[in-house]
PLY file of the C-alpha trace (Angstrom):
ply
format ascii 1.0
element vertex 230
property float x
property float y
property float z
element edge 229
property int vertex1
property int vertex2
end_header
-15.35 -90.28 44.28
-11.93 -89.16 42.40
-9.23 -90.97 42.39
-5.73 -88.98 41.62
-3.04 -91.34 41.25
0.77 -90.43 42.96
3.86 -91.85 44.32
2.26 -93.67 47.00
-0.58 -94.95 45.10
-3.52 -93.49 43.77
-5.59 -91.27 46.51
-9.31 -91.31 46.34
-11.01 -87.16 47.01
-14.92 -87.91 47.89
-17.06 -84.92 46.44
-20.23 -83.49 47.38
-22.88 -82.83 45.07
-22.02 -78.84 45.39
-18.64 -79.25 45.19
-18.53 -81.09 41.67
-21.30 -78.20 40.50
-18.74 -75.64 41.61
-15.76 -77.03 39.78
-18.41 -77.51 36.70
-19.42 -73.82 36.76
-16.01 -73.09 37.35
-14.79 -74.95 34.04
-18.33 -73.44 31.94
-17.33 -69.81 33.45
-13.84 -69.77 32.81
-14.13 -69.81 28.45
-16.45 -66.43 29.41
-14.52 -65.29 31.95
-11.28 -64.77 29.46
-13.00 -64.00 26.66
-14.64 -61.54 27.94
-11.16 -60.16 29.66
-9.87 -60.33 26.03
-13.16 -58.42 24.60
-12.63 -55.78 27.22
-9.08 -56.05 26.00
-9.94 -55.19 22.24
-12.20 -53.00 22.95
-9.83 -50.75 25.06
-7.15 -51.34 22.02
-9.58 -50.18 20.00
-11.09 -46.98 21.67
-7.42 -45.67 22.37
-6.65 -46.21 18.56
-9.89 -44.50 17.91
-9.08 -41.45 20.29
-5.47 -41.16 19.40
-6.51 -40.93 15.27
-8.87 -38.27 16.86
-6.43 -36.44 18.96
-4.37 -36.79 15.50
-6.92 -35.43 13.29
-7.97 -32.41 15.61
-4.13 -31.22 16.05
-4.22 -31.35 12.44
-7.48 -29.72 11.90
-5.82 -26.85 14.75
-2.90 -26.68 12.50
-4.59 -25.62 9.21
-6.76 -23.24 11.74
-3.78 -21.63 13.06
-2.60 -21.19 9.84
-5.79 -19.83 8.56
-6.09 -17.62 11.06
-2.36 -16.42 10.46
-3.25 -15.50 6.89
-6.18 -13.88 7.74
-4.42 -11.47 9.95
-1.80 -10.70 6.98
-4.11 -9.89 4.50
-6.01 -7.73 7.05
-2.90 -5.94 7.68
-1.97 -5.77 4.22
-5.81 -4.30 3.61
-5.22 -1.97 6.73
-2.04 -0.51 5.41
-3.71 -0.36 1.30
-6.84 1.31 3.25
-4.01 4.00 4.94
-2.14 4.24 1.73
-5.93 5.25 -0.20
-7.09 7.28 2.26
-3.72 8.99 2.31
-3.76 9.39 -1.71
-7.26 10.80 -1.87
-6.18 13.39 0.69
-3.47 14.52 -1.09
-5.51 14.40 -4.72
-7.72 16.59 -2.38
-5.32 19.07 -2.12
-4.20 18.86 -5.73
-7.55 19.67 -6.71
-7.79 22.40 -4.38
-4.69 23.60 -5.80
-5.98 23.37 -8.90
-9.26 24.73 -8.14
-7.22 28.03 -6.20
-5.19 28.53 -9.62
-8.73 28.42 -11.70
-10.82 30.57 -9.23
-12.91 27.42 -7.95
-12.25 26.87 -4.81
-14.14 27.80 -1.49
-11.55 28.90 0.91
-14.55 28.71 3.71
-14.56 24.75 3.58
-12.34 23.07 5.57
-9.89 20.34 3.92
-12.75 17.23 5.75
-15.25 18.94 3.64
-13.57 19.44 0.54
-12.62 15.83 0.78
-16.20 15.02 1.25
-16.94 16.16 -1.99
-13.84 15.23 -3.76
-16.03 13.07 -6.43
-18.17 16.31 -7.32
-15.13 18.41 -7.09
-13.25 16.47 -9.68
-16.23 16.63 -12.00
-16.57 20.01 -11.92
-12.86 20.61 -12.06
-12.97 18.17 -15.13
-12.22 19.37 -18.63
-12.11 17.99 -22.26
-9.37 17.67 -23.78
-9.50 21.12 -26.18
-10.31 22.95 -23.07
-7.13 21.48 -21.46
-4.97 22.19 -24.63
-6.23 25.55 -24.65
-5.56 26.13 -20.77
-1.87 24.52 -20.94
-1.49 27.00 -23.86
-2.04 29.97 -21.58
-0.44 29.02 -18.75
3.96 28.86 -18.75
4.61 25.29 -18.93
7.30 24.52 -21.20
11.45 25.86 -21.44
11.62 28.66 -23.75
15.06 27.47 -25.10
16.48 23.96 -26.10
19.19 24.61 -22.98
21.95 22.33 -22.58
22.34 22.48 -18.83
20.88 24.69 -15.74
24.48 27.24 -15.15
23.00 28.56 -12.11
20.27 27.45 -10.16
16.82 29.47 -8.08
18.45 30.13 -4.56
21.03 31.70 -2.78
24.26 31.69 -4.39
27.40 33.98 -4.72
27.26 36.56 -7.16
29.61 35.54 -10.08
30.26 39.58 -10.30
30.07 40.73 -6.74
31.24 37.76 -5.32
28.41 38.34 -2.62
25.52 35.84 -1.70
22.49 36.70 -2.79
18.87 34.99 -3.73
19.03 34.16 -7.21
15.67 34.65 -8.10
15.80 32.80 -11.14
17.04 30.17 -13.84
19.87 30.59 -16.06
19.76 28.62 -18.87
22.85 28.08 -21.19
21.79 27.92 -25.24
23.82 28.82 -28.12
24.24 32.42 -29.11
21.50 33.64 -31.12
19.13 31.05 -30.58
15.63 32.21 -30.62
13.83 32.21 -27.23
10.01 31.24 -27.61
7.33 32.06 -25.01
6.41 29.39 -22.42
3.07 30.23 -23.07
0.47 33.04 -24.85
1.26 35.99 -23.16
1.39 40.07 -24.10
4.98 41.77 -24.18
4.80 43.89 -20.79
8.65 45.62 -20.26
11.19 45.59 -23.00
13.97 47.58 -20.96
17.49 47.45 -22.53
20.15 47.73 -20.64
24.06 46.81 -20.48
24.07 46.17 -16.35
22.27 44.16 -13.78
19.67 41.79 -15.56
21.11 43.68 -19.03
18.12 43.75 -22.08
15.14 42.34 -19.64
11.71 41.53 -20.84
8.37 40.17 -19.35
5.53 38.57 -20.44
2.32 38.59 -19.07
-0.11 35.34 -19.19
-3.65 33.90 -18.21
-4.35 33.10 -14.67
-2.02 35.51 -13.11
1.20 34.32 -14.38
3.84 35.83 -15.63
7.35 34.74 -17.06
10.74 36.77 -16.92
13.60 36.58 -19.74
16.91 38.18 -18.63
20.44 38.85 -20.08
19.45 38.69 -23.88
21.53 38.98 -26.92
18.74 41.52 -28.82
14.88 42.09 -28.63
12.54 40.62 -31.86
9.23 41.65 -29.93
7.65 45.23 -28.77
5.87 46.20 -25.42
2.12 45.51 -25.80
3.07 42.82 -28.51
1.15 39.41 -28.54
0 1
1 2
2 3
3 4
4 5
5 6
6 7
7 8
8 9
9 10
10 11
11 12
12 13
13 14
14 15
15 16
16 17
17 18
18 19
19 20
20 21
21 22
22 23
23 24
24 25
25 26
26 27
27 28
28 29
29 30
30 31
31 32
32 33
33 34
34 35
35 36
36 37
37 38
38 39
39 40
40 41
41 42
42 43
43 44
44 45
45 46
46 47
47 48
48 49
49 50
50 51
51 52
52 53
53 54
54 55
55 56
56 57
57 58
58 59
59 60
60 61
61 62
62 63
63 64
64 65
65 66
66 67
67 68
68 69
69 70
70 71
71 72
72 73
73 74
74 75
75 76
76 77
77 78
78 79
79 80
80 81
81 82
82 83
83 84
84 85
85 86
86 87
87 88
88 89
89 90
90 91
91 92
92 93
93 94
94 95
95 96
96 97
97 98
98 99
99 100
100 101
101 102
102 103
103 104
104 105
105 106
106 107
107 108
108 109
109 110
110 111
111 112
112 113
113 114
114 115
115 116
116 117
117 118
118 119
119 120
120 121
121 122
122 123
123 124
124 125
125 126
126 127
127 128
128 129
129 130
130 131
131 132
132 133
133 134
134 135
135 136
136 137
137 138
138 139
139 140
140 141
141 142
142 143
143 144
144 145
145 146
146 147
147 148
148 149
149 150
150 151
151 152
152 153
153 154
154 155
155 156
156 157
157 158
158 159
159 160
160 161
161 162
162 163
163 164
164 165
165 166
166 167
167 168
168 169
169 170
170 171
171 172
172 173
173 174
174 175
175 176
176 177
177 178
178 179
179 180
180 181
181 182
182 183
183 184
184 185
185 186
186 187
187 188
188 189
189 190
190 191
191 192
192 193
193 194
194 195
195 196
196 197
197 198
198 199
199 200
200 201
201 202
202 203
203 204
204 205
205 206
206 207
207 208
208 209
209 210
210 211
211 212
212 213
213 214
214 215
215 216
216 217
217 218
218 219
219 220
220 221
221 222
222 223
223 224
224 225
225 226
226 227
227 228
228 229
């Protein structure tokens, strides 16, 4: 029996045997019940903590990825464009050499440019010389000015003719010096033509060098040299 006491006096509530083992379980259960609701509770808390540090640590882990991956691309692009730039330089050392090679009776006009390339390593060997053998070649071959010339008066090209007033190819170099000065040979050579002469190229004389080349002096105060002269 369970008395409940109110305005009108206390009621009595009679119970059955189940009833009172319901309310019992009821008030055992309950401390479970919510703290198990609260466990589930923490637990959620905790796994969406858990999975947003994750989320956080993967967009980072992306990040440095992306970036990564961006830097990789530039320096593969950079190496691309170094690659082009080599590849580029070693053809045109290829045709250097072959110029080279042309000037010093080397080269084999029956290989194509691919296959002279090929062989560019063995090619510069071959084509390499010490450095008396070098002195001695840049001695034969023109390679210096034969005056100390203050300026360049006229220019190789067409021009007009300071006489005629006609244009014309200038087929060479004047050079301005001081009267008298001494003009030296650009390189060994033999006197070929000693012509005087008071018109056109006036006293004209040639030289004849190594290799093919020759060198032309024009418009000269006097002759110190002979045809046939060394």
């Amino acid at each position: 029996i369970m008395q409940i006491p109110t305005k009108n006096g206390d009621q009595q509530f009679y119970l059955g045997r189940g009833s009172v083992l319901t309310i019992l379980t009821s008030i055992i259960a309950l401390p479970a019940v919510v703290g198990g609701a609260w466990y589930l509770n923490q637990q959620q808390i905790h796994n969406q903590t858990t999975l947003a540090q994750t989320i956080t640590k993967l967009e980072s882990e992306k990040a440095e990825i992306t970036a990564l991956y961006e830097e990789q691309l530039d320096t593969n692009h950079s190496l691309s464009q170094a690659l082009t730039d080599k590849n580029n330089q070693i053809q045109l050392l290829g045709k250097r050499v072959f110029d080279v090679e042309s000037v010093l009776g080397l080269a084999d006009e029956e290989l194509s440019i691919d296959e002279n390339n090929l062989a560019l390593e063995e090619r510069i060997d071959a084509a390499a010389i010490d450095s008396a053998v070098r002195a001695t070649m840049f001695r034969l071959i023109p390679n210096d000015s034969p005056v100390t010339y203050q300026r360049i008066s006229s220019s190789y090209g067409s021009r007009i003719n300071p006489i005629s007033g006609r244009r014309h190819v200038h087929t060479g170099i004047d050079l301005t010096c001081k009267r008298g000065e001494e003009i030296l040979a650009p390189a060994d050579g033999v006197v070929e033509t000693v012509r005087p002469g008071n018109k056109g190229y006036g006293n004209y004389l040639t030289l004849r060098h190594s290799f093919g080349f020759s060198s032309s002096f024009a418009h000269l105060n006097k002759f110190n040299v002979k045809s046939g002269q060394f």
